[in-house]
C-alpha positions as CSV (number, residue, x, y, z in Angstrom):
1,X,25.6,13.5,17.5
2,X,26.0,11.5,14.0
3,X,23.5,9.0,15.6
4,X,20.8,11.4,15.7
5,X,21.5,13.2,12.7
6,X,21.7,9.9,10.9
7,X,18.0,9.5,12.6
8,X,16.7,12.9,11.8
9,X,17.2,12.2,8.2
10,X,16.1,8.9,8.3
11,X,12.8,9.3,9.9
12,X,12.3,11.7,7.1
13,X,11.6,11.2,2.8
14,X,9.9,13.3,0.6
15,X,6.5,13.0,-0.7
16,X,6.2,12.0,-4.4
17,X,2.9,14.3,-4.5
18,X,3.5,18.1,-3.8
19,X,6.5,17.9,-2.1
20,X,6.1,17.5,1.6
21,X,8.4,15.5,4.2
22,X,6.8,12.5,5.3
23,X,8.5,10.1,7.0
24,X,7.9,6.3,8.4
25,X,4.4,5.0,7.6
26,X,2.6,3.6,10.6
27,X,3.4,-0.2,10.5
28,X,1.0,-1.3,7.7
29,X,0.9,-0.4,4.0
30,X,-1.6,1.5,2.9
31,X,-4.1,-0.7,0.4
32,X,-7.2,-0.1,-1.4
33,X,-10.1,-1.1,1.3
34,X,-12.5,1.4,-0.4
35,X,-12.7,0.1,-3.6
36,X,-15.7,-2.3,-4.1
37,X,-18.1,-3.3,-1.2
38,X,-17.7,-1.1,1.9
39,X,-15.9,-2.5,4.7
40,X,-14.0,-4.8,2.4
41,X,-10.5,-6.2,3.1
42,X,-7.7,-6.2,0.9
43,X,-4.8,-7.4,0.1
44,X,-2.2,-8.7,2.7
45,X,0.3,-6.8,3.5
46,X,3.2,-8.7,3.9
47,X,3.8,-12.2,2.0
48,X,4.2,-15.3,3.3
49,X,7.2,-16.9,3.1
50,X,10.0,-14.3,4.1
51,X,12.4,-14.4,6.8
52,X,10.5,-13.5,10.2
53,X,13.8,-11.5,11.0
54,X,17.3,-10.2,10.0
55,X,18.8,-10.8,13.1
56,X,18.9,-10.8,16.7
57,X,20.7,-8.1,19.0
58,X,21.8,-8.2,22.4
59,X,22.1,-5.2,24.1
60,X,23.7,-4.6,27.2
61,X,24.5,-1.4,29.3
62,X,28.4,-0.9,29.9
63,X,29.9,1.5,32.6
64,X,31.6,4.4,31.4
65,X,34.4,6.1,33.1
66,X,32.4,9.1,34.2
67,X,29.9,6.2,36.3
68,X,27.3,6.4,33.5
69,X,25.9,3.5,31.7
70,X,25.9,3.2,28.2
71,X,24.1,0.9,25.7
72,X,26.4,-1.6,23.5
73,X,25.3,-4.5,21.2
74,X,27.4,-7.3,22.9
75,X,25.6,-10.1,20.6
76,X,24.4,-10.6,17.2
77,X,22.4,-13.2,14.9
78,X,23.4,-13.9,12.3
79,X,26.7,-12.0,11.7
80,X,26.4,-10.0,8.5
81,X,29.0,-10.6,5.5
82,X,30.1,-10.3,2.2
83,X,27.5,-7.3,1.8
84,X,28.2,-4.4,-0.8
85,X,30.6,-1.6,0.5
86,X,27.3,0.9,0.6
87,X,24.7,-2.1,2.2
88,X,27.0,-2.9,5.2
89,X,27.8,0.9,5.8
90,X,23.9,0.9,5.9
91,X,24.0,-1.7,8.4
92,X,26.5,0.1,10.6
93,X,24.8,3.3,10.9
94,X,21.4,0.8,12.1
95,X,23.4,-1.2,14.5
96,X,24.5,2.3,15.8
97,X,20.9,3.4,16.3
98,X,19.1,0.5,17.7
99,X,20.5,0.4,21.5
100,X,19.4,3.8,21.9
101,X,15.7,2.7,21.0
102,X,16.4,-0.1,23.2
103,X,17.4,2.0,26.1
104,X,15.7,5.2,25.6
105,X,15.1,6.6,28.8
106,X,18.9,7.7,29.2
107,X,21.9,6.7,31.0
108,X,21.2,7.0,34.4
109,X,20.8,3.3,35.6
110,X,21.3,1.4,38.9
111,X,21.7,-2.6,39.3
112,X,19.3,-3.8,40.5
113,X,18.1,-7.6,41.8
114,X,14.7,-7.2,41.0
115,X,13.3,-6.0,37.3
116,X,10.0,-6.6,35.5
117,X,10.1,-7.4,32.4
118,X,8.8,-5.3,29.3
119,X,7.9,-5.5,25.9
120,X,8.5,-2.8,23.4
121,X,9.2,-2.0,19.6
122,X,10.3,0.5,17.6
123,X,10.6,1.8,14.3
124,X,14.1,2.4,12.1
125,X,13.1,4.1,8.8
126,X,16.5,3.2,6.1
127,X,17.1,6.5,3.6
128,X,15.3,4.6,1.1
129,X,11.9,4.4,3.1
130,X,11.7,1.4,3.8
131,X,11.7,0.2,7.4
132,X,12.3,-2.0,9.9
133,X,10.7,-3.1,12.9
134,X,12.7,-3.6,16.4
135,X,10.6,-6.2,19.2
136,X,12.3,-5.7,22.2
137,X,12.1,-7.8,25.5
138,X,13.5,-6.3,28.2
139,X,14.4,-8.6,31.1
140,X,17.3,-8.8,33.9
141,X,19.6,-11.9,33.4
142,X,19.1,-15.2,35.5
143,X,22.0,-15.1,38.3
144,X,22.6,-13.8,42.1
145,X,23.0,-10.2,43.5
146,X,22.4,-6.8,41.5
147,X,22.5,-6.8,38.1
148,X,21.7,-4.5,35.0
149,X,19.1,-5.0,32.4
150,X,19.5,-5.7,29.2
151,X,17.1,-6.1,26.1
152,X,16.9,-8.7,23.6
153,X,16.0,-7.5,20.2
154,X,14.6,-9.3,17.1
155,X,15.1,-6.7,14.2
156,X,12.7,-7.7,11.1
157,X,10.7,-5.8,8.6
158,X,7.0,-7.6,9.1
159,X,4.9,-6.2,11.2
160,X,3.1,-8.7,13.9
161,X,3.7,-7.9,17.3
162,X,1.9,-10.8,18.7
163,X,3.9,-13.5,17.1
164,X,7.4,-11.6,18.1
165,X,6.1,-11.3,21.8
166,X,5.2,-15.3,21.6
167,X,9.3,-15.6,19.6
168,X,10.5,-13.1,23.1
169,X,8.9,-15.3,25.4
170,X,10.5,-18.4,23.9
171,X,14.2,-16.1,23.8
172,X,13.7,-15.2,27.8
173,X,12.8,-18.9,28.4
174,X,16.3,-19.5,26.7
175,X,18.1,-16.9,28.8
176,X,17.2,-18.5,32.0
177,X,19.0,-21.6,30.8
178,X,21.5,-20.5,28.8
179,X,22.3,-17.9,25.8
180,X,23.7,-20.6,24.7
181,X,20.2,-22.2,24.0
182,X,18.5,-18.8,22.1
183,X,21.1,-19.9,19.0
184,X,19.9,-23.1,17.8
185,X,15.8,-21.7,18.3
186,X,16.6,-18.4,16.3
187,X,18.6,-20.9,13.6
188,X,15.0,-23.3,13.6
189,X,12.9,-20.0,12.8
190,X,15.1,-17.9,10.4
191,X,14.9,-21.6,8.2
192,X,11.3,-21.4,8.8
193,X,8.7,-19.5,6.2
194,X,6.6,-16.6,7.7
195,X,2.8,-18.0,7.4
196,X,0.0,-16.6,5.6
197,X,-2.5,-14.5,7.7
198,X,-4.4,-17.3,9.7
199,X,-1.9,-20.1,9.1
200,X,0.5,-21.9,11.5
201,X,4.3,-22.7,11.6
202,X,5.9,-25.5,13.7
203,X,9.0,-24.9,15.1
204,X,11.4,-27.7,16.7
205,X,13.6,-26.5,19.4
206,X,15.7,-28.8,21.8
207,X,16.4,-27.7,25.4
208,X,18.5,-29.6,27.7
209,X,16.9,-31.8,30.1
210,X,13.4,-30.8,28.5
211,X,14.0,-32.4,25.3
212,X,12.4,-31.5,21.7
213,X,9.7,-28.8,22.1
214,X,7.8,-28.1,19.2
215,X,6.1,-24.3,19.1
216,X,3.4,-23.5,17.1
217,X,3.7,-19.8,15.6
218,X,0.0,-18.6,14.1
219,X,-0.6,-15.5,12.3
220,X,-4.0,-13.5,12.8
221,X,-6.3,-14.0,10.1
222,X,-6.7,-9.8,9.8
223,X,-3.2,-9.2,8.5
224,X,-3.3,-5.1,8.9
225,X,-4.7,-6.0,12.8
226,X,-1.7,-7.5,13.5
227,X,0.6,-5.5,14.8
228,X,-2.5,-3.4,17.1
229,X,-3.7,-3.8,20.7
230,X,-6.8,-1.0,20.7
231,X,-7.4,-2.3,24.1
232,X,-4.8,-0.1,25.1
233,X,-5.8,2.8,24.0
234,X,-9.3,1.7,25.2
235,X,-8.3,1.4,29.1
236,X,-6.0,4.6,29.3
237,X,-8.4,7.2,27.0
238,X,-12.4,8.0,26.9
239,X,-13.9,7.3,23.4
240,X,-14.1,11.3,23.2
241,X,-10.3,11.6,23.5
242,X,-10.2,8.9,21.0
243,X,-12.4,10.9,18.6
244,X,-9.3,13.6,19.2
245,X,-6.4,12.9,18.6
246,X,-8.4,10.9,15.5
247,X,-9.3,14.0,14.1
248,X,-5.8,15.7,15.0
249,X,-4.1,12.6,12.6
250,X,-6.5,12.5,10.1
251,X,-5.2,16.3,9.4
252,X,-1.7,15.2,9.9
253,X,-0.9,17.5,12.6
254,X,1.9,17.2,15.4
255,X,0.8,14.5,18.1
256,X,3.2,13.6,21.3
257,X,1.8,10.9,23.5
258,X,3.7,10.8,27.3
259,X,3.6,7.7,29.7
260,X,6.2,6.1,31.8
261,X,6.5,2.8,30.5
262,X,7.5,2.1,27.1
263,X,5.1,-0.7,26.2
264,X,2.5,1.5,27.2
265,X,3.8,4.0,24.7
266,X,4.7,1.9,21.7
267,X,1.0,-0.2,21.9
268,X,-1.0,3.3,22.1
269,X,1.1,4.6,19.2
270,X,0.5,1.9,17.2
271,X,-3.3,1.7,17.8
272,X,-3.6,5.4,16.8
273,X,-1.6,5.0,13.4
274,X,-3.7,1.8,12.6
275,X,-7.1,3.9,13.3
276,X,-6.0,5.5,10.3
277,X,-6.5,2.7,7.9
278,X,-6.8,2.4,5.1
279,X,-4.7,5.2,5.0
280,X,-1.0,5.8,6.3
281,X,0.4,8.1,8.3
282,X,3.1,9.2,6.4
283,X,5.2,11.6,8.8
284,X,7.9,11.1,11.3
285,X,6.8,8.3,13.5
286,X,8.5,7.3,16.7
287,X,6.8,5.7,19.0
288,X,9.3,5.5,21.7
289,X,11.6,8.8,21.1
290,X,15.5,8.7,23.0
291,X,16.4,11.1,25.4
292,X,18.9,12.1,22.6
293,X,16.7,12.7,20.1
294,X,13.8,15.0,22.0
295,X,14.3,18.1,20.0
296,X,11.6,16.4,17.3
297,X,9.2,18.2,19.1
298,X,10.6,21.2,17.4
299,X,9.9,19.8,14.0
300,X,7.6,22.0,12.1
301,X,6.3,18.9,10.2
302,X,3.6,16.6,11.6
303,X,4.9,13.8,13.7
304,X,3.5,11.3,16.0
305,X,5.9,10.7,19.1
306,X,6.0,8.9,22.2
307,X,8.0,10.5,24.8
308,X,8.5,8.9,28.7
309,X,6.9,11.1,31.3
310,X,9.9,12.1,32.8
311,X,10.9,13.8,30.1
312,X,8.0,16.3,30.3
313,X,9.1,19.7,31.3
314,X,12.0,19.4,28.8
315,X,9.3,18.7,26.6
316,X,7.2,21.8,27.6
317,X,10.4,23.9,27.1
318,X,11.5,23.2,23.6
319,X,10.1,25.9,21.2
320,X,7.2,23.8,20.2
321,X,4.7,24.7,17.5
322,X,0.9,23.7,17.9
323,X,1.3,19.9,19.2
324,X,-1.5,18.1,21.0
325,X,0.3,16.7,24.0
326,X,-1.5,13.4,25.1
327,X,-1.0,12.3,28.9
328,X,-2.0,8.7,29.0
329,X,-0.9,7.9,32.8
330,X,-4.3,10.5,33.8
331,X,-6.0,10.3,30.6
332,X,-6.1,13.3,29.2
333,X,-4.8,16.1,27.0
334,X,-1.9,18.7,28.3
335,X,-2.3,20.6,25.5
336,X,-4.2,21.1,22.1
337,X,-5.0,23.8,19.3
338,X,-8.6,23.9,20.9
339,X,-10.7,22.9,17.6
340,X,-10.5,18.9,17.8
341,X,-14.1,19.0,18.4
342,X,-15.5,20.4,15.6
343,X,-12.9,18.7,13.1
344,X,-15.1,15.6,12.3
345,X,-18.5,15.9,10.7
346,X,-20.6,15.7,13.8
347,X,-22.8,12.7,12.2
348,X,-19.8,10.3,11.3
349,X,-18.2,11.5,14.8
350,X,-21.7,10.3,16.9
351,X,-21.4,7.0,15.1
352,X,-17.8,6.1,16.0
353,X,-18.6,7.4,19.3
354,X,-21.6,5.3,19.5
355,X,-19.6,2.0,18.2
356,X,-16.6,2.9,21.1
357,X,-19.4,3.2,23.7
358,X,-21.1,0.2,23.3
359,X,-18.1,-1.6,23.2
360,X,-16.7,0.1,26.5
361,X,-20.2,-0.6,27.7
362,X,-20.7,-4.5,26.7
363,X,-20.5,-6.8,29.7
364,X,-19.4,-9.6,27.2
365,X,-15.9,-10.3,27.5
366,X,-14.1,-9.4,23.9
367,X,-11.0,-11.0,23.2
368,X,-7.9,-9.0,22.0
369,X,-9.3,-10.1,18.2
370,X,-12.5,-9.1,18.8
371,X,-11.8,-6.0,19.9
372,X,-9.7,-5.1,17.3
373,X,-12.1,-6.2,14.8
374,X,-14.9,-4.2,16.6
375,X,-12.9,-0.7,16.7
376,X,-11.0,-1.1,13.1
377,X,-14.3,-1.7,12.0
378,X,-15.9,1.8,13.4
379,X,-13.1,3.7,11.7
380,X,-13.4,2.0,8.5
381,X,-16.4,2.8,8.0
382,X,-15.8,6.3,8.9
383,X,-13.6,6.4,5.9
384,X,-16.3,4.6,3.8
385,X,-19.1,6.6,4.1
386,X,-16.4,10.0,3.7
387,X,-14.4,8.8,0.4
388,X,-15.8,5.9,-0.6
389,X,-16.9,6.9,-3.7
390,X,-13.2,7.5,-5.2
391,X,-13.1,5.3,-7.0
392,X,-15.9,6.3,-9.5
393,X,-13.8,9.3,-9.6
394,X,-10.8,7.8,-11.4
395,X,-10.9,8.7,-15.1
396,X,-9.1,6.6,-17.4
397,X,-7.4,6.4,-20.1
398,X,-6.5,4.0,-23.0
399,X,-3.5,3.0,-21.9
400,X,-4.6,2.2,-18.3
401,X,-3.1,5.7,-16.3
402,X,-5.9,6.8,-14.1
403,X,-6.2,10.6,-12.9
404,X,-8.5,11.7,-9.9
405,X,-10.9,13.9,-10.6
406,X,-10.9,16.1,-7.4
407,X,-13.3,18.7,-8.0
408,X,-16.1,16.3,-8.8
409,X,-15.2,13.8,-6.1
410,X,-15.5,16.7,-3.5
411,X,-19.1,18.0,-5.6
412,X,-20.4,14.6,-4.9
413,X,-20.7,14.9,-1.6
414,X,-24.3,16.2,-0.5
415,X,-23.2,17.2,2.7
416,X,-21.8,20.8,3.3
417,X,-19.9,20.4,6.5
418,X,-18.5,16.5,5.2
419,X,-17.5,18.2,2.1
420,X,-15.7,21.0,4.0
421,X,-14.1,18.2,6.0
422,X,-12.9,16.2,2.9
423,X,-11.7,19.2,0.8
424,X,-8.9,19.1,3.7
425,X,-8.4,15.3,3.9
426,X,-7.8,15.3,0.2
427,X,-4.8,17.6,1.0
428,X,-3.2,15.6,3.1
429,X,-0.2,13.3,2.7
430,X,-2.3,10.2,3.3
431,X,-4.8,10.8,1.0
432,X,-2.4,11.6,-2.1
433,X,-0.3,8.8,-1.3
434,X,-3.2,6.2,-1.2
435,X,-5.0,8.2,-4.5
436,X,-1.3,7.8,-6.3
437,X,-1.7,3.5,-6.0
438,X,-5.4,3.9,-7.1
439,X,-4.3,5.8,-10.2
440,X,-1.6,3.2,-10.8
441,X,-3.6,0.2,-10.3
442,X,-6.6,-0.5,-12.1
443,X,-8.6,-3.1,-10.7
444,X,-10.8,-4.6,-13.3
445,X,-14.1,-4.2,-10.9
446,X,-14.1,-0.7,-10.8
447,X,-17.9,-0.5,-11.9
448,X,-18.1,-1.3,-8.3
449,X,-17.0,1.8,-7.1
């Protein structure tokens, strides 16, 4: 019970701008794509040169005495010490929480002698706002007869899912050998600099019998890409669906996605928070949600939520308000308010669904970059042509505060159902938040606007 309450209030802060709750961002930072030429990217969103993580967790499940299993940390990298009284209580109520993100889908468990192996992450959101990132592998241990999973854990606060599944794949290598052998390759990459976007680190790791391996780590050029797969959301949902629960963010309503497996769920998730860029979703965000912890559907604040399929009918009989309830085993939507359709202005909507059609229609084969270049690239210039112009809407003064001037921003727009569209947008969360930098950072260009 203290975990989740310890959970309920962390996946929660308030808004600086009017109040609201928000919680979590989606896992990249909201920056200031609009200003200047259309399309433009900004600036990176994590630097180079921090730790890739804090530490490595090992989590394993442990009988109980009533025959249940139960998730315990039995191994952690570094250890943690001489912290602050306050930092390392902190750092106990997060230890606390992460094997039930790492086991989600209850206690009921079975060894077993076969087990594929998944990849999965989650989201921790501290008090403060700040979060942290969990990449889990999990895999069944090397050895004879039935055995139990367990998951292997890197907890950091960058966001780049591609170079922590390349690190898990190196750790699960390890484990077949020995866990003796994960040590000295987690010791070679928490001395090692994270890399600029498009840059490459080289890290030495000895294995018995194998000898000195050296393993290149390289960072995506596209820094807010690289924690996204869109070709997930791609296979499991038609661009139309897309186009929903789009529009159902973009008004920061309550979204639950269901599937069974929980890389399925946390890839989809992210995808849909990172359609939102430049812009953040900044609500309750879990893209993997414990069995402990399903009564967030009954928050009355917007949320974004994976939940496994098996779950469902408890789902269906908490006392939800309006949600739309994405199945993306079948495809489709369980449940909606019933006016996604006519949310987006029809124009900008048959462009993006144009762009997602020729894409699912090219023959070409994209890689996972191109893809993600291709989609991001529909949705940002969704945003473009909608609020583009901002930034000419920024009045300053002498000593360098900017204030938005709604009213004419919204009078700008020639369009009578884009302007009813954006006089909603500019009430939501995501749209203060990312107006609140603007004001606070005046970029000497601005004539560009």
């Amino acid at each position: 019970a203290s975990i989740g309450n310890f959970f309920r209030r962390s996946v929660r802060r308030t808004g600086s701008r009017g109040g609201k709750e928000e919680a979590s961002a989606a896992e990249n930072n909201s920056s200031r794509v609009l200003q200047g030429k259309p399309g433009e990217r900004s600036s990176v969103l994590y630097s180079a040169g921090q730790f890739f993580f804090e530490y490595l967790v090992v989590v394993s499940l442990k009988k109980t005495p009533d025959g249940r299993y139960e998730p315990k940390i039995t191994y952690q990298f570094p250890k943690r010490e001489n912290m602050l009284k306050g930092q390392k209580e902190e750092e106990e109520r997060l230890l606390q929480a992460i094997p039930l993100f790492c086991f989600p889908d209850g206690n009921n468990w079975v060894p077993v002698t076969d087990f594929t192996s998944e990849t999965f992450s989650f989201v921790l959101t501290n008090v403060d706002g700040s979060r942290k990132i969990g990449y889990c592998r999990r895999l069944l241990p090397s050895g004879r007869g039935v055995r139990l999973p367990e998951v292997f854990c890197i907890i950091s606060c960058l966001g780049c899912f591609g170079l922590f599944s390349k690190i898990l794949d190196e750790v699960e290598k390890r484990r077949q050998i020995s866990m003796a052998v994960i040590y000295p390759f987690m010791q070679g990459l928490r001395e090692s600099p994270f890399p600029a976007p498009g840059k490459t680190v080289t890290i030495k790791s000895f294995i018995p019998e194998s000898g000195t391996e050296l393993i290149e780590l390289t960072r995506p050029v596209d820094a807010h890409l690289e924690h996204v797969e869109f070709q997930a959301l791609l296979q499991r949902l038609s661009p139309h669906l897309i186009l929903h629960i789009f529009a159902s963010a973009v008004l920061e309503r309550r979204l639950i996605f269901l599937a069974e497996e929980l890389s399925v769920l946390s890839q989809c998730i992210h995808a849909v928070a990172a359609l939102l860029y430049p812009f953040t979703w900044a609500h309750t965000y879990i893209p993997v949600v414990p069995e402990c912890l399903l009564d967030t559907v009954c928050c009355p604040t917007p949320f974004m939520v994976g939940i496994q399929m098996r779950y469902l009918e408890q789902v269906l009989d908490q006392p939800m308000e309006e949600a739309l309830i994405v199945d993306l085993c079948e495809g489709k939507i369980l449940r909606s308010v019933g006016d996604e359709e006519e949310i987006l202005p029809i124009k900008l909507q048959n462009e993006m669904l144009t762009s997602l059609d020729r894409h699912n229609n090219n023959n070409n084969v994209h890689t996972a970059e191109q893809v993600n270049a291709l989609v991001s690239e529909a949705f940002v210039q969704f945003f473009v042509r909608l609020v583009g112009h901002y930034a000419s809407h920024i009045k300053w003064s002498k000593n360098g505060s900017g204030t938005f001037q709604e009213r004419a921003f919204c009078k700008a727009i020639a369009s009578k159902t884009t302007r009813k569209f954006v006089k909603k947008f500019v009430k939501t969360n995501m749209f203060s938040l990312f107006i609140e930098e603007a004001e606070k950072s005046r970029i000497p260009q601005e004539g560009n606007g």
